[in-house]
MMTF fields as JSON, N, C-alpha, C and O atoms, coordinates in Angstrom:
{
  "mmtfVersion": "1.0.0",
  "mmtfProducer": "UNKNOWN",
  "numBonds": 327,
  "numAtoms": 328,
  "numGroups": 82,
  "numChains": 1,
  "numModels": 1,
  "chainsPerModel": [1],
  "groupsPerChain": [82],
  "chainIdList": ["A"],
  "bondAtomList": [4, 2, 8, 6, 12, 10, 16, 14, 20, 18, 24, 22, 28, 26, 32, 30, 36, 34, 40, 38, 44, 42, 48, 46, 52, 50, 56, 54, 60, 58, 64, 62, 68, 66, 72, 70, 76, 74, 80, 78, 84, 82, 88, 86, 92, 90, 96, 94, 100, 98, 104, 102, 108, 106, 112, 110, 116, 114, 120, 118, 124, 122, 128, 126, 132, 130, 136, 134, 140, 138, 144, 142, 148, 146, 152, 150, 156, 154, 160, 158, 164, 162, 168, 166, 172, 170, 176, 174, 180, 178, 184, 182, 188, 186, 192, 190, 196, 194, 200, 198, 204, 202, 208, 206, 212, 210, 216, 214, 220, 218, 224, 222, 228, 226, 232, 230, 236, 234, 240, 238, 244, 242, 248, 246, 252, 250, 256, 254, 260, 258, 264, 262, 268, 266, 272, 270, 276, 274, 280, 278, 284, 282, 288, 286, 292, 290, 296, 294, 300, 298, 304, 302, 308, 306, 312, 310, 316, 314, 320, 318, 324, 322],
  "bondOrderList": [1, 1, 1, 1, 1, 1, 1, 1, 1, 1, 1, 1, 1, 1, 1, 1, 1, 1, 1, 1, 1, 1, 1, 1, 1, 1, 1, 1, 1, 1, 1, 1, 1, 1, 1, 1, 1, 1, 1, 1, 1, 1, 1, 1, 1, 1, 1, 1, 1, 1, 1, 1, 1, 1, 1, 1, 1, 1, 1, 1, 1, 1, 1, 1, 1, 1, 1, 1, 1, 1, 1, 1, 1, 1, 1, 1, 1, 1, 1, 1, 1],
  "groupList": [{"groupName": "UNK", "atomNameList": ["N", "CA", "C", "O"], "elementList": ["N", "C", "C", "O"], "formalChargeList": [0, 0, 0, 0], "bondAtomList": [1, 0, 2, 1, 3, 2], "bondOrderList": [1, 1, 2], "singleLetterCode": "X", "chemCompType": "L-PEPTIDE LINKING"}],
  "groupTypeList": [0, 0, 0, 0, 0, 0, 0, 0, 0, 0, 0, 0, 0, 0, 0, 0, 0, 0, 0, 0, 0, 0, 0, 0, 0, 0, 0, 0, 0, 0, 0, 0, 0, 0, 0, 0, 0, 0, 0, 0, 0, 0, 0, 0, 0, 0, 0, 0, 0, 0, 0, 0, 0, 0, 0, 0, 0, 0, 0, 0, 0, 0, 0, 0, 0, 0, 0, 0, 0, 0, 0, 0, 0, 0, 0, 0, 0, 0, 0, 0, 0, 0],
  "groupIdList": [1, 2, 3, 4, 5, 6, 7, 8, 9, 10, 11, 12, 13, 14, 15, 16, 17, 18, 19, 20, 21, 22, 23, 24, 25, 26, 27, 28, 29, 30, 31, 32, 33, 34, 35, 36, 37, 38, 39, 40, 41, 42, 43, 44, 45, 46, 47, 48, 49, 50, 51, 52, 53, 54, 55, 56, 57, 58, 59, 60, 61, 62, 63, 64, 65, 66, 67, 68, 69, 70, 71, 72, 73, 74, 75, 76, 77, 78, 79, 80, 81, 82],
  "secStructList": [7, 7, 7, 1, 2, 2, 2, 2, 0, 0, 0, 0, 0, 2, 2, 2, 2, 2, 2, 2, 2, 2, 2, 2, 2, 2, 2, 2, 2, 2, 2, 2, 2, 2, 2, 2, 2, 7, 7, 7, 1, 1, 2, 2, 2, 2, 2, 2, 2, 2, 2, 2, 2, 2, 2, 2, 2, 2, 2, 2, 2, 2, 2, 2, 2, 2, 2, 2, 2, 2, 2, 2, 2, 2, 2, 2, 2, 2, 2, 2, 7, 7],
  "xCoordList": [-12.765, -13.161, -12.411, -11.221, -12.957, -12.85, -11.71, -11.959, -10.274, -9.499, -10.099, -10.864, -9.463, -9.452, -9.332, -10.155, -7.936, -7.906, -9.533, -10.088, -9.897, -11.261, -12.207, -13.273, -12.074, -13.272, -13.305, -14.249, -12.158, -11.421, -11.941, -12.938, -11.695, -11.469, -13.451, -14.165, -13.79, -15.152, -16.398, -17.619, -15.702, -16.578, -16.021, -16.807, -15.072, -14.26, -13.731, -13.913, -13.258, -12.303, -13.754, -13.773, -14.561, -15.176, -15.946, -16.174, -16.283, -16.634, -16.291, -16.919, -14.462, -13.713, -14.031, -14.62, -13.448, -13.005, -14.632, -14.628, -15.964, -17.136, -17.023, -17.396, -16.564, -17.031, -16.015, -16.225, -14.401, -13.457, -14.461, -14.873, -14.81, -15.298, -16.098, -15.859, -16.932, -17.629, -16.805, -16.874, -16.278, -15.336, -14.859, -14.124, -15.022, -14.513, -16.155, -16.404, -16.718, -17.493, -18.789, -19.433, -18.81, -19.699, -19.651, -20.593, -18.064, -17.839, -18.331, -19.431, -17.838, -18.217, -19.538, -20.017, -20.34, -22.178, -22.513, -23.429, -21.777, -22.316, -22.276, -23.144, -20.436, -20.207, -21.728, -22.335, -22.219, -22.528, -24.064, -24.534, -24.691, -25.976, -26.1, -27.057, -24.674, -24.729, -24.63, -25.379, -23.912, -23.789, -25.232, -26.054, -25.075, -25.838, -27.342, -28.197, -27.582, -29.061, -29.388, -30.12, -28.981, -28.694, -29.677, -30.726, -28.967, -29.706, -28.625, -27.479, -29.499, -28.375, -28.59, -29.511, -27.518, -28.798, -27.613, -27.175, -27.261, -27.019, -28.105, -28.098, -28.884, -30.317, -30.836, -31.198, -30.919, -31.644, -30.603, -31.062, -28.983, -28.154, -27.945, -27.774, -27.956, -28.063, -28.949, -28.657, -30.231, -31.567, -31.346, -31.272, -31.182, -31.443, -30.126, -30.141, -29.068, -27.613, -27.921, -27.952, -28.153, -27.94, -28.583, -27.804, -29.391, -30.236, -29.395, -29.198, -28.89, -28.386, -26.617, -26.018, -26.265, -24.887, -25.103, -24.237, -26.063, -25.875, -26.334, -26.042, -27.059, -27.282, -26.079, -25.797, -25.293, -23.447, -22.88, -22.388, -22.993, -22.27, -22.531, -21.616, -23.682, -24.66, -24.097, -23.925, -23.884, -23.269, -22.155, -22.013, -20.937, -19.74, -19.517, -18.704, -19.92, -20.048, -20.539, -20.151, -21.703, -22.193, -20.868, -20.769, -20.046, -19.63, -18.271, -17.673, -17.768, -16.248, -17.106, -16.853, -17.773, -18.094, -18.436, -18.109, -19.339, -19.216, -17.761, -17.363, -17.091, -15.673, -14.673, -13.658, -14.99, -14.358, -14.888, -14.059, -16.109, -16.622, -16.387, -15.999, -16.65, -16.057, -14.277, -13.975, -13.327, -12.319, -12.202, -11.508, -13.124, -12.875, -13.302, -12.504, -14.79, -14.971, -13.891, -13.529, -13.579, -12.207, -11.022, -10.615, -10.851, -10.138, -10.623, -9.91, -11.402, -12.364, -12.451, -12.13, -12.892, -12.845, -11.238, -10.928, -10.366, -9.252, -8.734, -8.054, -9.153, -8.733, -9.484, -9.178, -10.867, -11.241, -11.033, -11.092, -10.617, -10.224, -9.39, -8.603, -9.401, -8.623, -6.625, -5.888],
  "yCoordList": [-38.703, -37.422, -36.301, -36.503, -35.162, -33.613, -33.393, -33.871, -32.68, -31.987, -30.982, -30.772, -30.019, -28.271, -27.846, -27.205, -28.415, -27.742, -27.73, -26.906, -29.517, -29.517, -29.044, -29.234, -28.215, -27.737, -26.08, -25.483, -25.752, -23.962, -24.184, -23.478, -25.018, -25.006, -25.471, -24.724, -26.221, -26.244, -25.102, -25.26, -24.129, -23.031, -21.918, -21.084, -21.533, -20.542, -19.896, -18.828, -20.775, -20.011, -19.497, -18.412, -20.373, -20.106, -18.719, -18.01, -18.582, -17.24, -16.018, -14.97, -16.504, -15.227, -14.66, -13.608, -15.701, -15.506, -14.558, -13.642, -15.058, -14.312, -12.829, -11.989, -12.307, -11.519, -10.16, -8.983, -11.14, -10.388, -10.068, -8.918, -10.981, -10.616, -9.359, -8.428, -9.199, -8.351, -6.926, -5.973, -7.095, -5.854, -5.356, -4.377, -5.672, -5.607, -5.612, -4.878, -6.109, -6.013, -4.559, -4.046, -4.309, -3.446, -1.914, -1.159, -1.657, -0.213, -0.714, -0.356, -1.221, -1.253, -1.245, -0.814, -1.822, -1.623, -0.437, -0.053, 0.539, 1.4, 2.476, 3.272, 2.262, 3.121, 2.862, 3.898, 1.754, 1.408, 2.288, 3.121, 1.838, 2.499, 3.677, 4.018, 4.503, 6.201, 6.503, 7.173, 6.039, 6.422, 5.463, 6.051, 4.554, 3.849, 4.088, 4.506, 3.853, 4.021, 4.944, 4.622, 6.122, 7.706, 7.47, 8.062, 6.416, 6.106, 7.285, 7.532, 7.861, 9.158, 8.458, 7.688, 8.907, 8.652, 7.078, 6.354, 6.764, 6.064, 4.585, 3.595, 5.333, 3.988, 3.478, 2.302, 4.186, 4.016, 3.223, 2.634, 3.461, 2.931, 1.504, 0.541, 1.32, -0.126, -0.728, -1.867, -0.401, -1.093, -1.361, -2.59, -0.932, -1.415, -2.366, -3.154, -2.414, -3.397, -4.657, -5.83, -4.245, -5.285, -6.727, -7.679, -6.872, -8.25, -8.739, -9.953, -8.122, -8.804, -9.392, -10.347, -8.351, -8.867, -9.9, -10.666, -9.789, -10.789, -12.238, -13.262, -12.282, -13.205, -13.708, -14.892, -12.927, -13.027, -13.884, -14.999, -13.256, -13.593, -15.084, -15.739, -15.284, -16.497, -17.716, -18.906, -17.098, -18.277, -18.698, -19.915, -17.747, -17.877, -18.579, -19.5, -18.41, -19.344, -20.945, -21.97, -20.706, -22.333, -22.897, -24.121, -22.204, -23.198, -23.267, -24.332, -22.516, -22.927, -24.046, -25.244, -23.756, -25.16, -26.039, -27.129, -26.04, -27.188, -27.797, -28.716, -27.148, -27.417, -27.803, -28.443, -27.385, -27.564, -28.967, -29.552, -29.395, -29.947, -31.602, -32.603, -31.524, -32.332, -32.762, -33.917, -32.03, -32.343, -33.228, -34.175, -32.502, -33.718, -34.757, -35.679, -34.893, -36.206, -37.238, -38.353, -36.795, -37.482, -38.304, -39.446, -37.233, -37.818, -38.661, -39.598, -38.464, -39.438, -40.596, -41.647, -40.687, -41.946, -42.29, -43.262, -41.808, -42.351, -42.954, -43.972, -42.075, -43.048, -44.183, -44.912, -44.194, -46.023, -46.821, -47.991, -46.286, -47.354, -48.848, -48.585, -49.842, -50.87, -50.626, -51.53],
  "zCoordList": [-32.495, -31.917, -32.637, -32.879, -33.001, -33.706, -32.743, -31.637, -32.861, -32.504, -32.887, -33.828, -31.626, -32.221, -33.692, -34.346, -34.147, -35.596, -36.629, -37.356, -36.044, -37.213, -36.867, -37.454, -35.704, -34.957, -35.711, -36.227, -35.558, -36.149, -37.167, -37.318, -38.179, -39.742, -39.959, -40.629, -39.562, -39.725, -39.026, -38.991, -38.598, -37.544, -37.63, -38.079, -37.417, -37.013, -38.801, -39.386, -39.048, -40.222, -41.577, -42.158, -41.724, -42.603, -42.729, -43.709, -41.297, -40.776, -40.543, -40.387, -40.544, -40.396, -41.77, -42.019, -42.752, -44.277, -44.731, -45.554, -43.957, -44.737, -44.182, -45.001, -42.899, -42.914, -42.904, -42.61, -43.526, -44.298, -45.426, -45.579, -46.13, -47.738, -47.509, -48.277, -46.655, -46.023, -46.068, -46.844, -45.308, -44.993, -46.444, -46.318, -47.572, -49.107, -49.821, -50.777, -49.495, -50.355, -50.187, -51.102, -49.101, -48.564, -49.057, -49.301, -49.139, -49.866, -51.238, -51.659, -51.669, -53.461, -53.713, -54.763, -52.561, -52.717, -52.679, -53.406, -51.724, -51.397, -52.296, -52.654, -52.752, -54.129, -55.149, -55.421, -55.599, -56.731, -56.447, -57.222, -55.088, -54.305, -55.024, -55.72, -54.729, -54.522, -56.405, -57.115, -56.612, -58.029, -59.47, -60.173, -59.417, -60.152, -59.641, -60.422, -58.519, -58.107, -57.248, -56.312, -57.356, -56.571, -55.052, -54.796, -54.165, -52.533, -52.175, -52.551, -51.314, -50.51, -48.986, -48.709, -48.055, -46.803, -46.188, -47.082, -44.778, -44.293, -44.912, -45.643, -44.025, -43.663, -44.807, -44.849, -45.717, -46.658, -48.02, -48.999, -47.663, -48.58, -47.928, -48.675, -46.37, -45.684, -46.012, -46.376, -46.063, -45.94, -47.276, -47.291, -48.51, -49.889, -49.961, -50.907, -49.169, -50.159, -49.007, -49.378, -47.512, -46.286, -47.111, -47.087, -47.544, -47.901, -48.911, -48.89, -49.731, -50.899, -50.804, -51.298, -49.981, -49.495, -48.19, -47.768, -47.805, -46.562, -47.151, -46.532, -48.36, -49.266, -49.819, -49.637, -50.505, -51.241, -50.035, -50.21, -48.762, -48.137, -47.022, -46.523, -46.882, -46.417, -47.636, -47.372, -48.943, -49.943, -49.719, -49.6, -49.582, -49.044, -47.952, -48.024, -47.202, -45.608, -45.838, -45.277, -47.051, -46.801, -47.846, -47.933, -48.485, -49.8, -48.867, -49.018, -48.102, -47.563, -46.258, -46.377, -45.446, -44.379, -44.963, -44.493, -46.403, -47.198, -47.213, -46.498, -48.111, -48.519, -47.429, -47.702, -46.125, -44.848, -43.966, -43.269, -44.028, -43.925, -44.648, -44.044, -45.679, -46.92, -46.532, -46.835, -45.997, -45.894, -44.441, -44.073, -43.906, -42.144, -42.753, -42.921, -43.286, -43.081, -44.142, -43.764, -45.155, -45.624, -44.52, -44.31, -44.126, -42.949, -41.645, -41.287, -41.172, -40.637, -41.48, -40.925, -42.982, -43.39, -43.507, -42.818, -44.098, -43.696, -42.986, -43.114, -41.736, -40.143, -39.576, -38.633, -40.579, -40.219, -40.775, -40.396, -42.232, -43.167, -42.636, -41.726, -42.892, -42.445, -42.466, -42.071]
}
């Protein structure tokens, strides 16, 4: 049976860590929006970056619960091993 920790580390942490990246990645879109592709405008600078960072960031999430994931069951096989 999953203890807490593998419960955090397979749910919890991977999620924090995406939507830190988030919190970092979102100004730099917006910079790039305003300057590179002259979006003025709240709505209109969300609506053009929201899909593509939530894409960046939908990757991030699957590759650490991968990676988080991958480490329980290690241990799980460990602990049936003979």
């Amino acid at each position: 049976m999953l203890g807490f920790r593998d419960n955090f580390m397979k749910v919890v942490a991977p999620a924090a860590l995406t939507m830190l990246a988030g919190t970092f990645t979102y100004p730099i879109a917006v910079r790039i929006a305003r300057k590179i592709f002259r979006v003025l405008g709240f709505y209109a600078i969300h609506i053009s970056i929201a899909p593509f960072l939530a894409l960046i960031h939908v990757n991030i999430f699957g590759t650490l619960h991968t990676i988080g994931r991958a480490k329980i069951m290690e241990k799980e096989f460990d602990r049936l091993r003979p």
